[in-house]
N, C-alpha and C positions, 0 to 999 in steps of 0.2 A: 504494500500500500504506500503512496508518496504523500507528500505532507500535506501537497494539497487536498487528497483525499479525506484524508484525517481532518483535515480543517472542516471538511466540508462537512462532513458525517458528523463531527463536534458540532458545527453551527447547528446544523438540525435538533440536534438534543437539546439546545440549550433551548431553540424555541417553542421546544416544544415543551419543557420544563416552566418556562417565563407561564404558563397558563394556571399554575399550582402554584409558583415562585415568585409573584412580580416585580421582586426587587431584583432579576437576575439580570433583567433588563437593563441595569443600569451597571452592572460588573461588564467586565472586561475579561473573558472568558477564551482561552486559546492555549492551544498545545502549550506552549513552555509556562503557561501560571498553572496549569494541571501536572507541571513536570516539577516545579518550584514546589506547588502544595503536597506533592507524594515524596518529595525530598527532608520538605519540613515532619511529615508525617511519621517517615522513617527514623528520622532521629529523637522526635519526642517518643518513638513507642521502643528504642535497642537504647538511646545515650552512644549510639556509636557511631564516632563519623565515616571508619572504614566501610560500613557498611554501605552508608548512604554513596561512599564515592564509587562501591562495586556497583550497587543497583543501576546510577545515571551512568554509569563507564566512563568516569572522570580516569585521566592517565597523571594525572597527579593530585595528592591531597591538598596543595594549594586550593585549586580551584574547588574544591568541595569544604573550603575553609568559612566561604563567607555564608555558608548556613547556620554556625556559629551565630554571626554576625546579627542573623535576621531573625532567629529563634530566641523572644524575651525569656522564655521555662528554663534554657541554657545558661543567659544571665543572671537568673536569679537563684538559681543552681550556685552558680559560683560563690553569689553574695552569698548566701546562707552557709557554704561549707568554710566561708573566714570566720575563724572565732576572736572574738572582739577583747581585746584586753581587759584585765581586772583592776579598775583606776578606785583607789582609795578617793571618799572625800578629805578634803579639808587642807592645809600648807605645807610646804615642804619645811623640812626641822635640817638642817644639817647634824650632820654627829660632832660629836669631839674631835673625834680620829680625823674624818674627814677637813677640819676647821685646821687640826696642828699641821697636816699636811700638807696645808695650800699654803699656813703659813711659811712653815720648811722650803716648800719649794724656792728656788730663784727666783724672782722676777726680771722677767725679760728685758722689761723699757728699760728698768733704772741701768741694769749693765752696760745697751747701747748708749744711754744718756750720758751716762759717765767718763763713755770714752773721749 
């Protein structure tokens, strides 16, 4: 079958759909958003991109990269697996140690100043 075919066969469906659907009327409906929507489908139902690059027959993961990209469930996947640090309220105290420390240390300026 050539693309043209397909295309055509798909316009028919859709119009004949828009009778049950009538907001389909106003999508934009065409082999590659049915290849894009079966791409994204693939990867929210495995979380796997290999998969999704064998099914479209991408010859590199690059280009099956920006599914990534377009899938928010993958984004928000990510957020959710950062675990958020555990922040004390209230002000930082310096210690002792830390205090004899800094003061131990050289100071920089006065050395260059000096010279």
């Amino acid at each position: 079958m050539t693309r043209a075919g397909f295309e055509y066969i798909l316009s028919k469906h859709v119009h004949t759909a828009e009778t049950r659907c009538s907001t389909l009327s106003s999508k934009h409906v065409s082999p590659h958003v049915l290849r894009h929507t079966c791409a994204l489908t693939i990867l929210q139902a495995t979380k796997d991109l290999r998969k999704v690059s064998l099914w479209l027959g991408h010859s590199s993961m690059q280009t099956t990269e920006i599914y990534t990209r377009a899938d928010p469930s993958v984004k928000l996947e990510a957020l959710e697996s950062v675990i958020a640090p555990k922040l004390r309220t209230g002000r930082f105290k310096a210690t002792d140690k830390l205090i004899e420390m800094l003061k131990a240390a050289p100071n920089m300026r006065s050395k260059k100043t000096a010279k």
